[in-house]
N, C-alpha and C positions, 0 to 999 in steps of 0.2 A: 776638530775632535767631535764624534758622534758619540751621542749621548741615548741609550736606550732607555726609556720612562717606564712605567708600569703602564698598563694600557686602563684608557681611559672611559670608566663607563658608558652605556650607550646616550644614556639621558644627560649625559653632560659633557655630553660631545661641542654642543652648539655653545655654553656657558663657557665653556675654556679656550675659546678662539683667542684670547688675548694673552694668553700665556705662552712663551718663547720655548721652545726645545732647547734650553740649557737648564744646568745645577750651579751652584756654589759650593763645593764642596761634594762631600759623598752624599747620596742619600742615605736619609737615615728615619728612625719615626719622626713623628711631629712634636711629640712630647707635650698636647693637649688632652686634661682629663675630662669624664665627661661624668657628672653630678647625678644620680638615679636615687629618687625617693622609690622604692620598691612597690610600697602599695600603690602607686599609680601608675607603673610604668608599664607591664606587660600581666596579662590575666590569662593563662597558660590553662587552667583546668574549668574557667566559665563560675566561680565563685563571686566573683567580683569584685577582688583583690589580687593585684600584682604580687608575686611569685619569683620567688629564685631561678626556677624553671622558663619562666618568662623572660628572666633578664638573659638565660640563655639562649631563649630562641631569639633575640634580639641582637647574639653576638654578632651575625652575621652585617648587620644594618652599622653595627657601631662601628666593626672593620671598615667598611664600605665610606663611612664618612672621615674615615682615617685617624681615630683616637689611638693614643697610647695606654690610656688608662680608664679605668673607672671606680669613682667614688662608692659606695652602695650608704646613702645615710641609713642610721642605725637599723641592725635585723636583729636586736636580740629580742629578747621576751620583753613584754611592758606592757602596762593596762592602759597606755596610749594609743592613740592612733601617730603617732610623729615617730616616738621609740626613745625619746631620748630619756626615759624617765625607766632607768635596765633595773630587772627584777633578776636576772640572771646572766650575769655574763659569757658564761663559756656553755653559751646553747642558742638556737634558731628561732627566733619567734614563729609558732605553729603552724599562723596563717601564712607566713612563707613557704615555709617546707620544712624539710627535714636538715638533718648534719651532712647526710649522703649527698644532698641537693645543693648545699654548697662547696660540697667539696668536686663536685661535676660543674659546676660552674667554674670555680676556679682553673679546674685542669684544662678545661675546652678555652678559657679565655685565654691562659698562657700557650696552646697552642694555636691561639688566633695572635701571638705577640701581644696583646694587651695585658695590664698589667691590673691586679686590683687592692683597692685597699678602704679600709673600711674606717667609719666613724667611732674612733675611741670617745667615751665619754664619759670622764673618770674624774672630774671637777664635785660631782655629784652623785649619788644614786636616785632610785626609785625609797618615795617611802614606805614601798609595798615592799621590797625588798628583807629578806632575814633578818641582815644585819640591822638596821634599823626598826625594825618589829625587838628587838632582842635591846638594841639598844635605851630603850625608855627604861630598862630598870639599869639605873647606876651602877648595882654591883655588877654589873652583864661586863664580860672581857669586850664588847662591841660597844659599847658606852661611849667610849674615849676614840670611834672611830670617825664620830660626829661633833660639832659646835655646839656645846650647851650654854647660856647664860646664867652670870652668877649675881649675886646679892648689889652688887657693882656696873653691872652692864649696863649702857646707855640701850633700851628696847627702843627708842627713837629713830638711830642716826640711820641713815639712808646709803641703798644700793650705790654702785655706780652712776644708777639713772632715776635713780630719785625715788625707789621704792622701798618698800620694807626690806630690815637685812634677815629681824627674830622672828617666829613663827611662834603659836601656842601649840602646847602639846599638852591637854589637860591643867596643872597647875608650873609647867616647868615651858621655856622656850628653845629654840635648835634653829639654827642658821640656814638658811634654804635664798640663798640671790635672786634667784631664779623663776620660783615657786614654791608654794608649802608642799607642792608634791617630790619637790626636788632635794630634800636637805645636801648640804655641799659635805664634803668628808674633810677630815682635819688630816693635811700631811703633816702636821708637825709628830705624829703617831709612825714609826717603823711600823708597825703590822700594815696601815694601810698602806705605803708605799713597797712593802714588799710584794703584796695582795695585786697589785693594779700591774709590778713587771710581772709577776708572775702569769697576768692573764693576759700583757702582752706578747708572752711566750707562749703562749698555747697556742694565739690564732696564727701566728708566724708560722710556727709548726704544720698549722692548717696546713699551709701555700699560700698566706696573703701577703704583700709586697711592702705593707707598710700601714701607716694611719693619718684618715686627719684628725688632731687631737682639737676637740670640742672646749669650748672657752678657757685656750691654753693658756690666757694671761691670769684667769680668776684666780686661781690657784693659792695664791692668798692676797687679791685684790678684791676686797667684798663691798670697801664703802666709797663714798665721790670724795673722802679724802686718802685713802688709798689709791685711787685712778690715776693718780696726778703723783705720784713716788715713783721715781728710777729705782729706789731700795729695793720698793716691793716688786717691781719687774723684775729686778735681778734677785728676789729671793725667790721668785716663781719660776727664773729660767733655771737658777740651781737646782729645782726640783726633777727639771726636763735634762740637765745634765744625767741626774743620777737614772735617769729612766733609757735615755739613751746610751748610757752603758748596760744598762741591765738587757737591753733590745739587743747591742751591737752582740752579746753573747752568744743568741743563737742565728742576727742576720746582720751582719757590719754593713748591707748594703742597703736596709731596710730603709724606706723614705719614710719620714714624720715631716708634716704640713701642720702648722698650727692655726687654732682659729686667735686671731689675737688681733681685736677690733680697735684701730683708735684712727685721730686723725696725724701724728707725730712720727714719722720713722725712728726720732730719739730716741721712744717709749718703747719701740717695738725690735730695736738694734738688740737687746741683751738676749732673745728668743734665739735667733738666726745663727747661734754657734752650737748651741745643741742642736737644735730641727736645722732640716734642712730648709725649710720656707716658712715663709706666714703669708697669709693672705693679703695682698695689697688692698687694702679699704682706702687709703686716701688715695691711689693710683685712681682707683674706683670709681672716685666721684667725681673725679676730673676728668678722667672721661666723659660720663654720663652729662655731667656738666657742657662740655665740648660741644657733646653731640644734640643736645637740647635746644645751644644758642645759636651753633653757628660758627661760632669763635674758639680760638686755642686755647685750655685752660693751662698751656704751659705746662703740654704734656714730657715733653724733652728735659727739660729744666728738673722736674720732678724726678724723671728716671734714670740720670745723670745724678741727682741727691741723693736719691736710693742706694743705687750700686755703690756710690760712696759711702754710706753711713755706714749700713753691711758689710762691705767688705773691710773696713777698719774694727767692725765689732766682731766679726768671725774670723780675720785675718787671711781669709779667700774670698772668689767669686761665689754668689750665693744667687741660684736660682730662682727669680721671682716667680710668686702665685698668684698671677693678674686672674680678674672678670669682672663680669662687669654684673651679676645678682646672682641673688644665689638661695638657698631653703627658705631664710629668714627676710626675705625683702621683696618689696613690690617687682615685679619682671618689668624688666629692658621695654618692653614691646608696648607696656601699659604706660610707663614714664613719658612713650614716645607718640604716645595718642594714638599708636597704630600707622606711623608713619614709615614704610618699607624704607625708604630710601634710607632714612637717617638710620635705620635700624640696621642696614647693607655695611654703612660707614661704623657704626658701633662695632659691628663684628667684626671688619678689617682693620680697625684699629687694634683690638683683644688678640687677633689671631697675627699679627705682627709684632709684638712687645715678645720680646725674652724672656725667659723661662719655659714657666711651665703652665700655658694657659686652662682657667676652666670653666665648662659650658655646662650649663644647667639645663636640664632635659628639657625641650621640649624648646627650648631659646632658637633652636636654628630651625627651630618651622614658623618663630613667631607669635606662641601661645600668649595670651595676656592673664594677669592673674593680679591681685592687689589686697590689700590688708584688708581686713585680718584675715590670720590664717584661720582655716586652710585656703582660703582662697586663692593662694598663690600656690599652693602642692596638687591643683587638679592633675585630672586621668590626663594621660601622654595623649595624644591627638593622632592614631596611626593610621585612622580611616575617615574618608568622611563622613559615613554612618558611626554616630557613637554607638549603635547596637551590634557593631559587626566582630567579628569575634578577636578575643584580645584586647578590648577595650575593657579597661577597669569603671564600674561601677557604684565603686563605695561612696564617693562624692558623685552626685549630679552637675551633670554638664551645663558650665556656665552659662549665663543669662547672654545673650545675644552670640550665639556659636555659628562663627566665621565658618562655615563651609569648606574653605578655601584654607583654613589652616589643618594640614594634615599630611602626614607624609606621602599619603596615598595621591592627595591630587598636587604635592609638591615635587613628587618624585620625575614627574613627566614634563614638568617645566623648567628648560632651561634657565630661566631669569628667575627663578622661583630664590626665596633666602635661604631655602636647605641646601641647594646646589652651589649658593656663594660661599656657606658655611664649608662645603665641604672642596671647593675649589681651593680656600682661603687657607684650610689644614694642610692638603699637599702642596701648597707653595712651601711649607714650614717643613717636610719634606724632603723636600730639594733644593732650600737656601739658606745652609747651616747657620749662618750672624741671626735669623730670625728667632732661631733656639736657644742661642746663647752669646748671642753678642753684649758687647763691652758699649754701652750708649754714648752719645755724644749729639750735642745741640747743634742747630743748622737752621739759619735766621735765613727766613724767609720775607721778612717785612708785610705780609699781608695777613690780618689775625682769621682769613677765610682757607687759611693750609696748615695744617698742624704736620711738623717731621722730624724724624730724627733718624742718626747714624748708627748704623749699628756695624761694630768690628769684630774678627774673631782670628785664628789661624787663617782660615780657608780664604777671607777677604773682607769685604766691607761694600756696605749698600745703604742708601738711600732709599727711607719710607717716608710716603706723600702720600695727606689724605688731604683731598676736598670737602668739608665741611659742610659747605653751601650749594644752592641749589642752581646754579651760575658755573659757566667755565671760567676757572681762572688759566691764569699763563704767568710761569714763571722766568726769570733770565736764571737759571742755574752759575752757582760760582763754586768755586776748588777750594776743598781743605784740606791743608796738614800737607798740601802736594797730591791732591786724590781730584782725579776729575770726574764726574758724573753723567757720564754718555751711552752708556748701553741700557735699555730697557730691559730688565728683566723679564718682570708681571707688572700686569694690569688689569683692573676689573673692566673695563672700558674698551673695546675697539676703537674708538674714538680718540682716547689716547696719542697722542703723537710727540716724537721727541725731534728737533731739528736743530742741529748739532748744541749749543748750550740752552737753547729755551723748547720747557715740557710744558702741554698744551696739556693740561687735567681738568676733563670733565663733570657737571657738575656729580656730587656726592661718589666720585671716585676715588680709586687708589693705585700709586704705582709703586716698582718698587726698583730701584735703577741702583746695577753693580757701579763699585770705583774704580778707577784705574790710575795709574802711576804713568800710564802710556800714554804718547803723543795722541789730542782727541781726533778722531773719526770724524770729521764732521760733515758726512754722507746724511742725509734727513729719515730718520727711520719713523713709522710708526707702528702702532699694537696690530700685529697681521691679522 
């Protein structure tokens, strides 16, 4: 059977030598999102702030890398510079653009197949906000739409993470987790929760495809002894029930990702039948973990517990939201000391795991960035001159600026990490199990190969990553009745498979179909 591919750039011609002219399955997207803080992504009119218009003239870059989606963190109005702290929901913050400007964005991205969806952020408002200017007098109908403290209130007891929960407000206190800029809104109040679907239904209406819902566990987890209650999880995913009914009204197809931080899939099972995802945070750190040591952090084991917990708390398969950093955390690249290699195997790990993977701008050139913020939200890196046009400005360019990290001088390098990034998305492409496969553990005995099985209709494949900086070799053995002989991908030319033992390179990855069929045992390696 001949298989015809989409044709392959010219700049990564040389990078894709190790990938086989077959599929698993149909092709189909990749179902990788891809994270965009706006004011530093693209600077369209030379103000020095990223732009909606920017993120359009970028569509073309973000097709080319093969995303299916894009994040936009918060565009509304706010006297931040982050956004998350909305003065007005149902409008554009200025320095963006306009309504027109988004609504051009949107139409151009869905006829580029990308899908977008924006950062809900509804746990809390701005305190600049009406409703909260309105709400400090009592008798205000807006009063009751906020957390006041009464004669009885512990003003002591502590966040989640060990900070203040009350804030002063002249002689009275108002609940803000977050910050005093932030007060949190009280859903035990109907106006507020009719208020928040309602303005899930406008941008729906926009054309947006969906949201990620910002600190969707908070919702009534305020203190460190709330954090640690299945109750209150399951009275914050009730909240997320009643909203994804009110969603499904005007889009039954609409995806909601939550942000919902812990280390316990337990804690995080009662989200995953309303939303459609949550972010893997403990997937996350075992990862980063892996990739740091060298060693398996018992990645398999992990994604095999997952799929379990979920699907018995949703009563279906439930699409993970693996990555590996993201707005609120030191970047991949600075964890990694600036180390390419392990950085290659980070991202062939993320872009192999099921679901619905996501990349933080600027990850697959390698940007580094570390706390506090903003120093993790710098300008995107699209040239090697930061003065050259389209470069955001509002932050200055970091203190020792890699030359060498930018799409401009990454684009021409075959070995480059945006070429792996984007090699690693169309594997996901054309080897359905990588999208939504059903995991399953595959002991390898050596803690320098982390892998695991992945099954679906279409079939089932082996992923193998090298860890270390060393070739290992494996004796491959059969599960379930599945032998492991065909090479699919591989990052490596080097790579070789001879009938059951695969020769992986250091800091490589492959990814080998199964078969039920008598094995081949002809010696192939990565052409």
């Amino acid at each position: 059977m001949v298989l015809n591919l989409p044709a392959v750039p010219a700049a990564l011609a040389k990078s894709q030598v190790t990938t086989l002219s077959s599929t698993l399955g149909a092709p189909a997207p990749s179902g990788v999102y891809y994270e965009i803080f706006v004011r530093s992504f693209y600077d369209s009119n030379g103000d020095g702030v990223g732009d909606l218009n920017g993120v359009t003239e970028k569509l073309p870059y973000l097709k080319s890398l093969g995303v299916s989606g894009i994040w936009l963190i918060p565009i509304f109005p706010s006297p931040s510079y982050h956004g998350y702290d909305i003065t007005n929901y149902r409008a554009i913050n200025p320095q963006y653009g306009t309504m027109t400007d988004f609504e051009r964005l949107v139409k151009t991205a869905h006829a580029d197949g990308i899908k977008l969806i924006l950062d809900m952020v509804i746990n809390h408002s701005s305190d600049k906000i009406s409703w909260f200017k309105a709400a400090a007098n009592p008798s205000s109908p807006y009063h009751d739409w906020y957390y006041w403290a009464g004669p009885h209130t512990d003003l002591d007891v502590k966040d989640p993470w060990g900070g203040p929960v009350w804030r002063t407000l002249g002689q009275r206190h108002y609940m803000g987790i977050f910050c005093r800029c932030m007060p949190d809104l009280n859903y035990h109040n109907p106006a507020v929760r009719r208020t928040m679907i309602s303005i899930g239904r406008f941008w729906l209406r926009k054309g947006v495809d969906g949201y990620r819902l910002d600190a969707a566990k908070h919702i009534f987890d305020k203190t460190q002894k709330d954090n640690h209650s299945l109750t209150i999880m399951r009275e914050s995913a009730g909240w997320w029930s009643e909203y994804r009914r009110g969603i499904d009204a005007v889009d039954p197809h609409a995806y909601l990702v939550g942000e919902v931080s812990g280390n316990h899939y337990r804690y995080d099972a009662p989200f995953v039948k309303p939303l459609n995802a949550v972010f893997d945070f403990p997937l996350a750190a075992r990862l980063l973990k892996s990739v740091k040591s060298g060693y398996d952090a018992h990645i398999a084991r992990a994604l095999v517990h997952m799929q379990h917990i979920y699907r018995r708390a949703a009563g279906h398969y439930v699409m993970d939201a693996p990555f590996l950093s993201n707005f609120d955390q030191q970047r991949v690249m600075t964890d990694l000391h600036g180390n390419i290699d392990r950085m290659k195997v980070a991202a062939a790990m993320l872009l192999t795991l099921p679901g619905n993977p996501y990349v933080y701008y600027g990850e697959e050139i390698g940007m580094r960035g570390t706390k506090p913020d903003p120093l993790d939200r710098e300008p995107m890196r699209w040239n090697v001159s930061p003065a050259a046009r389209g470069e955001t400005t509002w932050e200055a360019p970091p203190a020792g600026l890699h030359e060498d990290v930018s799409v401009e001088a990454e684009r021409a390098d075959s070995d480059s990490l945006l070429n792996r990034y984007r090699e690693l998305i169309h594997w996901r492409m054309d080897i359905a199990p990588l999208r939504d496969g059903r995991a399953g553990v595959y002991a390898t005995l050596n803690p320098a190969l982390t892998a695991w099985r992945l099954s679906d209709r279409q079939g089932s494949v082996l992923v193998l990553h090298n860890l270390s900086g060393t070739p290992q070799r494996l004796s491959l053995h059969g599960v379930n009745g599945l032998r492991y002989q065909t090479l699919l991908r591989a990052t490596s030319a080097r790579t070789a498979l001879h009938g059951d033992v695969l020769n992986l390179p250091a800091y490589s990855s492959a990814v080998l179909e199964g078969s039920t069929a008598k094995a081949d045992m002809n010696s192939r390696g990565a052409p």
